[in-house]
N, C-alpha and C positions, 0 to 999 in steps of 0.2 A: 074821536074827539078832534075838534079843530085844530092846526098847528097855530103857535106863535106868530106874531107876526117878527119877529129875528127869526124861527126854524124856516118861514118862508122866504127871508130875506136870505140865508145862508141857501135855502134851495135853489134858490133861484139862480145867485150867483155860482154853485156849482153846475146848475144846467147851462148858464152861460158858456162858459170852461168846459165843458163839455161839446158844444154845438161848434166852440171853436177848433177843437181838438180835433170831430170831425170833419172839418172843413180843410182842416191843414194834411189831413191824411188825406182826402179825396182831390185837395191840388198837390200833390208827392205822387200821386200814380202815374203812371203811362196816360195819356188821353183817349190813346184807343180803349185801355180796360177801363179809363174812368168814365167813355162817352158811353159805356155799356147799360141799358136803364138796368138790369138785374145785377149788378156789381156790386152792387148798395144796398141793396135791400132790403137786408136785413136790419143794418145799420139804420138806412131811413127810418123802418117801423119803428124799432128802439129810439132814435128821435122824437119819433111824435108820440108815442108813448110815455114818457117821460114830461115832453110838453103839455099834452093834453093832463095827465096829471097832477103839473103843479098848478094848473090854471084851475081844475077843481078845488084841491087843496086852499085858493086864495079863494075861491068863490064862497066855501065853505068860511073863512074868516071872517072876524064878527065883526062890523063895522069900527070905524072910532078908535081904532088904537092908538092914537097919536095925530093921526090925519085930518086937519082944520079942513072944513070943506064949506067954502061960500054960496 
């Protein structure tokens, strides 16, 4: 079943808070470990994994919940 469009506003804004989380971890590193491309990796995938899911998650939402569109 579709989420909400609040369960997807609340996703969203916690994947926000997340990307930024990541980013403040990956400028805290040494630059030699963080220029490393396999340093992250992991992390990266679980990023776009997360992205790529709530972008379904919205795609999957039903038009019109509130949203006037010209």
């Amino acid at each position: 079943m579709p989420k909400t469009r609040e369960q997807l506003e609340r996703d969203c804004n916690a994947l926000i808070k997340y990307l930024l989380t990541e980013l403040e971890t990956l400028a805290g590193e040494d630059p030699i470990v963080a220029s490393s491309p396999y340093t992250f990796e992991e992390h990266r995938r679980g990023v776009v994994r997360r992205v790529w899911t709530l972008f379904k998650e919205a795609l999957a939402h039903e038009p019109g919940g509130g949203v006037q569109r010209s």
